[in-house]
C-alpha positions as CSV (number, residue, x, y, z in Angstrom):
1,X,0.0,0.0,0.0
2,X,1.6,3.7,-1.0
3,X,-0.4,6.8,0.0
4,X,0.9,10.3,-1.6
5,X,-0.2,13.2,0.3
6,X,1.8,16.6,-2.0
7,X,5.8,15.6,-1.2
8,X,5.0,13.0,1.5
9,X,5.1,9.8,0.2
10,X,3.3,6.7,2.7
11,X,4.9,3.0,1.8
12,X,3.9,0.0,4.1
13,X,6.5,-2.7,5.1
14,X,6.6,-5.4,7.0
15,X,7.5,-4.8,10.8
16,X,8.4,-1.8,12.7
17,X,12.1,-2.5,13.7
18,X,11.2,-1.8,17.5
19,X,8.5,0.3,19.3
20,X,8.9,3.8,19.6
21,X,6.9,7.0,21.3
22,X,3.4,6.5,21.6
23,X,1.0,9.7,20.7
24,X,-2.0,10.7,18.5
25,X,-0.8,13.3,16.4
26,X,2.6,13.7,14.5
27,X,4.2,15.8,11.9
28,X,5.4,13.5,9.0
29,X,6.7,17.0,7.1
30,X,7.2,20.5,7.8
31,X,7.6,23.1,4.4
32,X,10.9,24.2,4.7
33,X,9.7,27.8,3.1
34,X,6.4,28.0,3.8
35,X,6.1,26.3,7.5
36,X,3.1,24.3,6.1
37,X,3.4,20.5,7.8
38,X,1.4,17.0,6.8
39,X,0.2,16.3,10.2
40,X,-0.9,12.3,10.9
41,X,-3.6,12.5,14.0
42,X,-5.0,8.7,15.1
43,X,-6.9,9.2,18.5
44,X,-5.8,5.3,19.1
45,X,-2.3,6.4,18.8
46,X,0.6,6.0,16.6
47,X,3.6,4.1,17.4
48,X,6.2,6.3,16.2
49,X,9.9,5.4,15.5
50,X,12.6,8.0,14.3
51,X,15.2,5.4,12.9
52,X,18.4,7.7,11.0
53,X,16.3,10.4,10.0
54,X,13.7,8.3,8.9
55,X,10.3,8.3,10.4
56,X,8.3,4.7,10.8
57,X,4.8,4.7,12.1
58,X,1.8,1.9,13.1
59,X,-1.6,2.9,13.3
60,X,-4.2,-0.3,14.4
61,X,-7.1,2.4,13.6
62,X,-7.7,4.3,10.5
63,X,-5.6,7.7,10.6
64,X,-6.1,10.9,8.7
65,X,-3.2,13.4,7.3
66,X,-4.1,16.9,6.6
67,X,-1.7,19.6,5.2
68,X,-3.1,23.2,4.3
69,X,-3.1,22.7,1.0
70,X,-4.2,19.2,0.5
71,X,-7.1,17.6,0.7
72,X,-7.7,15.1,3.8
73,X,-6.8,12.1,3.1
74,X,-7.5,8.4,5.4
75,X,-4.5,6.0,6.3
76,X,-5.5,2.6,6.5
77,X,-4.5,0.9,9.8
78,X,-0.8,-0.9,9.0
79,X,2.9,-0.2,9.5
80,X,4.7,2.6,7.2
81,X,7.7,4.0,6.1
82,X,7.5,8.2,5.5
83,X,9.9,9.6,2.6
84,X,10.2,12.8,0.6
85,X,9.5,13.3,-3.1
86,X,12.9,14.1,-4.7
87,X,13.9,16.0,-7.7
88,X,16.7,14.6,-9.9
89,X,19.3,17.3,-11.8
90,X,20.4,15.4,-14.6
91,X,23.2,18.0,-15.8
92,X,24.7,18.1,-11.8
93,X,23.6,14.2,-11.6
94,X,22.0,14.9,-8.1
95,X,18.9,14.4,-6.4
96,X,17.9,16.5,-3.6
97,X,14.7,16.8,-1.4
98,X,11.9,18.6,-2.8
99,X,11.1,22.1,-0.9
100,X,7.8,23.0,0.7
């Protein structure tokens, strides 16, 4: 299962490595420039793990991610991975981190 929510970019795996904070809201993403953020709320809670500036999550209830300028979306329960849409330069052969 993938979700895209604008540059935030939901991909389920298997297992979380370990068990992290528990909580019911958490910023996946915070715009760089305009301080806009994809915030995941669950009122179960969300098992959140910050793993080498990676962020893994597990919901066991449907969650919902809003962002400002995106429309609400619903997370199926699961286990997910959170990465960043990236932009590739072809001339400088590097990818960096799309910017909010």
């Amino acid at each position: 299962m993938i979700y895209r929510h604008g540059d935030v970019i939901l991909q389920s795996i298997e297992k979380l490595p370990k068990s992290g904070q528990i909580t019911t809201q958490v910023c996946l993403a915070e715009g760089e420039a305009t301080g806009h953020h994809h915030m995941l709320t669950c009122e179960d809670g969300i098992d959140v793990v910050l793993e080498a500036k990676e962020i893994l999550f597990k919901i066991e209830s449907p969650g919902t991610l809003t962002h400002q300028e995106h429309d609400l979306i619903t997370i199926d329960p699961g286990i997910y991975r959170v990465s960043r849409e990236q932009e590739f330069d072809h001339f400088a052969r590097t990818a960096k981190r799309v910017v909010d």
